[in-house]
Each structure stands twice: as structure tokens, then as C-alpha cells.
C-alpha positions, 0 to 999 in steps of 0.5 A, a space after each residue: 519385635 524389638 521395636 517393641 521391646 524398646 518401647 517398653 524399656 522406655 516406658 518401664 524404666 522411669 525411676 521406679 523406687 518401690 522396685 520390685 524383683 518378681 520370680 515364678 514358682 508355686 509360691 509366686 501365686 496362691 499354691 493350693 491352685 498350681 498343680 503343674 508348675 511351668 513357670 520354674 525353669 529347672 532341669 526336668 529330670 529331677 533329682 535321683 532316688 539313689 542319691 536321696 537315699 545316698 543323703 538320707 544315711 547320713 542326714 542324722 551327722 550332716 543336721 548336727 554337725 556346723 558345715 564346713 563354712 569354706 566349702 572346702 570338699 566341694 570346690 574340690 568336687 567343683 574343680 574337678 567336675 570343671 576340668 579346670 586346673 586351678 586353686 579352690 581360691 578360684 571358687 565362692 560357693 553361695 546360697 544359691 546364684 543370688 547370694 552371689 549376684 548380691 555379693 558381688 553388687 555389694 563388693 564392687 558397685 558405687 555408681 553406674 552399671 550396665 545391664 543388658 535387658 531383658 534379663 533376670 531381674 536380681 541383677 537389677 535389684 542389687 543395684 538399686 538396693 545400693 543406689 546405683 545408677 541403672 542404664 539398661 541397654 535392649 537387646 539387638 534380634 534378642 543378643 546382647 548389643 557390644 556396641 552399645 554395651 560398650 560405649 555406655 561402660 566407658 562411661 564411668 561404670 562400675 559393673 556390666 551384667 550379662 546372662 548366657 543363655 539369656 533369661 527369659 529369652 533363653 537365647 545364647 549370644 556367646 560371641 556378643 558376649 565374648 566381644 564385650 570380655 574381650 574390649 571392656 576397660 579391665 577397671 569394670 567389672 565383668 558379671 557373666 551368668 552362666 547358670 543355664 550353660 549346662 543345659 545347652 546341647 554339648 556340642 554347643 556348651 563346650 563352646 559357648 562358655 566362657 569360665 576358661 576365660 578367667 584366667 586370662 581376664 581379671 575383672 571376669 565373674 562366671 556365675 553358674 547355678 546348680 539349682 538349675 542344672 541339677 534340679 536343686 531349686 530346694 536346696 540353693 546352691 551356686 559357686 562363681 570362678 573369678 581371680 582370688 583377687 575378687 573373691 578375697 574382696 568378695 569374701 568381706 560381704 559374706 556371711 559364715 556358714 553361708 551354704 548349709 552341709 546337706 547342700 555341700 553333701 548333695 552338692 558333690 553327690 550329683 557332680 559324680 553322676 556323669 551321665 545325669 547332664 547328659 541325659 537332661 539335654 537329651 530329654 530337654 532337646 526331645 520334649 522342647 522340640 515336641 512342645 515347639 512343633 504341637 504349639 505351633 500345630 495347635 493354637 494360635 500361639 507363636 513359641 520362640 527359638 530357645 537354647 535351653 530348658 525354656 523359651 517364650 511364647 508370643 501370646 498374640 492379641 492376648 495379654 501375658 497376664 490374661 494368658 497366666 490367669 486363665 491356665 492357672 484358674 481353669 486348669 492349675 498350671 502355672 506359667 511365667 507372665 514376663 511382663 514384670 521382666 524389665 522392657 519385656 511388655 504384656 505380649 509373652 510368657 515363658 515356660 519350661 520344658 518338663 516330661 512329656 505327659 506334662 508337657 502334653 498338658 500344657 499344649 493342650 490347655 493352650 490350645 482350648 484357648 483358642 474355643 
């Protein structure tokens, strides 16, 4: 298998100046065809109709009134939702995780980076918007390689960008990770994506993550999203914890008002609710282990260990491509062809976990895949 995905970041990686960043969602496609979307990896449990109502009273201020452009409410809210006893100096909230992927690319990288691949394509591409110089390291049985991971950053490198639990392989590989943290020249920059930490089993997130980390290393970014773990893809609303020395020089890239007042208002709305992640794992842990096993039961397909809400499916002697189209012109639902994934090739894509009679679908339009 890794075989294969080397050959790709071969044959993938050849100076590609018209780069494109590709994501999935409804509008990734025609969406008058999507009537199940499985290609969005948010938290299936959705958002609360209590907390809706909660926003709606008081939509009439929040609309006319300019929001607070340092998130101060929030932080606090983030803070205190964390358990982490630090100065909101500590915190930059963004318009969604990417802002924040591009504002680090813009405060920190001049000339080489580091990016452990396949990954999520937006670290990529805010390199290669500011004339960086890309060296893609594979990952190694699908965890990001300390080794040569490095060995390329002793080269003269600006940044290293790591996603844990990885996208789209949805693959924890925290002690590779934690070993890179721990032997990387302070002078490089350390971007770690933790935006799908929160969907991991507890047992395992309180050990997995890293954001205590912050402290102790000052070249460390921990980037978490909730658009992923509270269901707000809507919204766009992100925050990374780093040493205020960077989120000062950060700040420089940022815009005013950059995160809207509903999103601050819904934002500190959802870190009360307690039992909603709680929940959202346990529903995940169900649904994924159910899709796993009828998948495996069913079609000739071959689904693949995942840690969180989604995880990729090997589509056999079909190609990801064909695979997509036939779902969402046969039967509108829409999965992740991750062929335009850096290094990922035509042999998988990725779904997301989602409720049960959805997931029952799906299973069963596979399935007729195999007549």
C-alpha cells in the first residue's frame, strides 16, 4: 500500500503551478444532484434546536451590532472549555481553521516547508501561494515519518505541518508526532492540526493531544476547529493556542473583525453543553464500527482503521472517480473522491460517518455496486 502512495507523490508532485486546493461538500459538485452528503466530515449529531432558539433571540442585536474584533468573550469560553490556565494572549480565533492555516503561512514561511502527505490540502496551498519550496514527506504504514521528517526540517526549513488525526486517512499517530515537537530546531516552525482531536474516543484524546505542549515549546501552533467537532461548517470558526509571542506577529496578517458576532455568540453557546461531545463519540464509535463491519459483509469494497468520524475505503479495481460519480448520479450521495489529495492516487475514497438510516444507505448503494 505505501508503495503505492509513494508512487503517486512521485508522479503528483512535479511543480504543479496552476495548484488547485480541492474539498468536498455539496457545492464541490452540482448540488441540486446531492441528496446525502458524505463527503463533509462534521460531527454527525448536528446542531441543537435548543441552542438555535438560544441565538435566535437575540439575532436582532448580534446583526447590528459590529462584533467584538479580539473575541474576547469567547476565549475566555475556549479557556475555560480547555482547562488550560493561560492568558487569552495564548488564543487567535479565525474565520474557520483555514484563515488560520493562511495566516500562519503568511507570518512565518519565506523558503522551505515540510508537509507530511497525504494530508489536508490547504497547508499546501498557503505555501505555494507565498512561493514556498514544498518537500512532501510519505507517510510510513499511514503515520507521519519523525525520521525523515526531521531530517528534510534540518535543512534550512521554515515550517513543518502536521494533521492528528490525520486527513483524510483519519489516522492518530500522536507519538510520531510528539517525537517531531520534542527533536525539531526551535527556529522551525511547529503547525500541528488538531481539528478532529475532539472526536476521538476520550479515553484516547486525553492522550493524544498535544495543546498542553504549548507552554513548554514556543515554535509549537495547535490549530483545533469547531466547525468539525460541533457541527458548524456554516459558521467558520476556528482558534489555535500558541506562545503570544507568535500570535502577536500573527496578528500583523489579520484582518479586523475577522470572526463574525453569531459565530462568537454560538461559539460560547456550544463549549457549555458538557455532554454534546460526549455524545457525538459515542454515536461516532457506534455508526462507524456498524458501517465497517456491513461494508466489509457486503461489497467487494475494503474500509480502512480510522480514529475518528471518517475513514477511506480501498475501492478495489474501480477507480475513486468512477466510484463517486456512480453514487451521486445513480443515487445523490455524494462521497470524497481522494484522488486530488496530494500522493493519494485513484484507489480510495473517503466517507463520513453520519446516523444510522444514512449510513444504511450508503452501505447499500455500495453494495448494488457489485451487480
Amino acid at each position: 500500500m505505501m508503495d503505492e502512495i509513494s508512487y503517486w507523490m512521485t508522479s503528483m508532485m512535479k511543480n504543479k503551478p496552476n495548484y488547485d486546493c480541492f474539498h468536498g461538500g455539496i457545492y464541490s459538485v452540482n448540488p441540486a444532484l446531492v441528496q446525502l452528503d458524505f463527503s463533509s466530515n462534521v460531527n454527525p449529531l448536528g446542531i441543537s434546536k435548543d441552542l438555535l432558539n438560544d441565538v435566535s433571540r437575540e439575532l436582532g442585536s448580534l446583526c447590528t451590532t459590529y462584533p467584538d474584533p479580539s473575541c474576547r468573550e469567547l476565549k475566555k469560553s475556549i479557556l475555560d472549555y480547555l482547562g488550560l490556565e493561560l492568558d487569552p494572549k495564548w488564543l487567535l480565533v479565525g474565520n474557520g481553521a483555514t484563515e488560520l492555516i493562511h495566516i500562519f503561512a503568511r507570518t512565518f514561511i519565506r523558503g522551505k516547508v515540510v508537509i507530511s502527505a497525504p494530508t489536508f490540502c490547504e497547508y499546501e496551498l498557503s505555501a505555494r501561494r507565498l512561493g514556498a519550496t514544498i518537500k512532501f514527506v510519505p507517510l510510513k504504514n499511514w503515520e507521519h515519518d519523525p525520521e525523515i521528517i526531521l531530517k528534510e526540517a534540518k535543512e534550512g526549513c521554515d515550517a513543518v505541518f502536521l494533521c492528528n488525526p490525520n486527513n483524510p486517512t483519519g489516522v492518530l499517530s500522536t507519538e510520531s508526532a510528539r517525537k517531531i515537537i520534542e527533536n525539531i530546531d526551535p527556529h522551525t516552525q511547529m503547525f500541528l492540526d488538531e481539528c478532529f482531536i475532539e472526536l476521538v474516543e476520550e479515553s484516547d484524546k486525553k492522550n493524544n493531544s498535544m495543546i498542553e505542549l504549548v507552554s513548554e515549546y514556543k515554535n509549537l501552533v495547535i490549530l483545533r476547529s469547531m466547525t468539525k467537532s460541533f457541527s458548524l461548517a456554516g459558521i467558520r470558526l476556528g482558534y489555535c493556542v500558541c506562545n503570544p509571542n507568535l500570535i502577536n506577529l500573527m496578528l500583523d496578517n489579520m484582518i479586523s473583525w475577522n470572526v463574525n458576532g453569531v459565530a462568537q455568540k454560538i461559539g460560547m453557546l456550544v463549549l457549555k453543553d458538557k455532554s454534546y461531545l460526549e455524545n457525538s463519540r459515542r454515536l461516532i464509535r457506534r455508526e462507524r464500527n456498524f458501517m465497517v463491519k456491513e461494508l466489509k459483509k457486503k461489497t467487494k469494497f475494503s474500509p480502512m482503521s480510522s480514529d475518528v468520524n471518517y475513514f477511506l475505503i480501498d475501492v478495489s479495481d474501480q477507480s475513486s472517480t468512477e466510484v463517486r460519480n456512480y453514487l451521486l448520479n445513480n443515487r445523490g450521495i455524494l462521497v470524497r473522491d481522494c484522488s486530488t489529495f496530494t500522493g493519494m492516487g485513484l484507489k480510495h475514497i473517503r466517507v463520513a460517518v453520519k446516523k444510522h438510516i444514512e449510513n444504511a444507505i450508503l452501505i447499500d448503494a455500495l453494495s448494488s455496486m457489485e451487480s
